[in-house]
C-alpha positions in Angstrom: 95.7 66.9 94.6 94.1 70.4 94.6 94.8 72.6 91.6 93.2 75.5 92.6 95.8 77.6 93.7 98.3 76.5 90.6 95.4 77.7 88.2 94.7 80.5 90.2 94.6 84.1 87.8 96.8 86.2 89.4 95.5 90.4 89.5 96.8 92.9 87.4 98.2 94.3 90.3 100.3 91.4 91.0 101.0 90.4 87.5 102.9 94.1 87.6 104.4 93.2 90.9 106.0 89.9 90.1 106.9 91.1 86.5 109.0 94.0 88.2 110.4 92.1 90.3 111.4 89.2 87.4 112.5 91.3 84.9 113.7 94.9 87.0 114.8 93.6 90.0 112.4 96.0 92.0 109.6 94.4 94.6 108.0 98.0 95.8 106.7 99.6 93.2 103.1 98.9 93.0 100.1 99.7 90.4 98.8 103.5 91.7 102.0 104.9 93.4 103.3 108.2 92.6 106.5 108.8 91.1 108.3 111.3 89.9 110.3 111.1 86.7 112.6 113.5 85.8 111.1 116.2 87.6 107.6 115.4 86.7 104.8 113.9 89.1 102.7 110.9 87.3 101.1 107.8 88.5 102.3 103.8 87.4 99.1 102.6 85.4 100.7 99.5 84.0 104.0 97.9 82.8 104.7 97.7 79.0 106.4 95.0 76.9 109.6 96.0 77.5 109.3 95.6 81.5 109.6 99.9 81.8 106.9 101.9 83.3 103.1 103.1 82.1 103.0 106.4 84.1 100.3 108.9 83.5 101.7 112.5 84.4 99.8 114.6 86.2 99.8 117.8 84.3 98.3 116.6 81.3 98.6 120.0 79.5 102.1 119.1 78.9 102.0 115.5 79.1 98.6 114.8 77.4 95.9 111.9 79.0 97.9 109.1 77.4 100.2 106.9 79.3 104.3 107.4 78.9 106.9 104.8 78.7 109.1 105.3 81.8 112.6 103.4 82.7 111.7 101.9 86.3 115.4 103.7 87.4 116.0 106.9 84.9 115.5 109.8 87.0 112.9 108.4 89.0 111.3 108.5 92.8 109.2 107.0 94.1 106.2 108.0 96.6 104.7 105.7 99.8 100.3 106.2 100.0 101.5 108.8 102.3 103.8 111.2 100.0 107.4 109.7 101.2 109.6 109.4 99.0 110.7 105.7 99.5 112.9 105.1 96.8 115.0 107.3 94.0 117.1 106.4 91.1 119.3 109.0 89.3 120.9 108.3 85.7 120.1 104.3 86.1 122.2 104.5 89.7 120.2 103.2 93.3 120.5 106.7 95.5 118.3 104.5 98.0 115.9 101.6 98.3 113.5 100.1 100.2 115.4 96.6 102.2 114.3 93.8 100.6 112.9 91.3 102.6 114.5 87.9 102.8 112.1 85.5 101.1 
């Protein structure tokens, strides 16, 4: 019996993908997408201990180079690779999602 793919280490990238979707309920957000949190543009660098987003804002004058703790659906959109908003969450309520696929 091959054990290769149960020992398998799993990339950051997907440790933050399954992770959201265990513990948020949300399968598109993805390491290096844009969102926008309360108004504010930033990128998802990581997810913290308490399953809420590691965004870096982008105007680091105000924001500083450190990574913020983010709820995945306080005030927040979020961006495709090609700038579309594909998702947006205002005051913790779904405005619209992506479909999840059936599995």
């Amino acid at each position: 019996m091959p054990t290769e793919n149960r020992n398998a280490k799993k990339t950051k990238a997907q440790q933050f993908v399954d992770g959201m979707i265990r513990h948020r309920g949300i399968e598109f957000a993805k390491l290096g997408m844009m969102v926008e949190v309360d108004g504010d543009l930033g990128t998802i660098v990581g997810m913290n201990s308490s399953a809420n987003l590691d965004v870096q804002f982008a105007n680091q004058l105000q924001y500083g180079k450190h990574t913020h703790n983010c709820h995945p659906t306080w005030n927040v959109k979020y961006f495709d690779a090609q700038g579309k908003i594909i998702a947006q969450f205002d005051d913790c309520k779904c405005v619209f999602r992506p479909i999840a696929e059936a599995a």
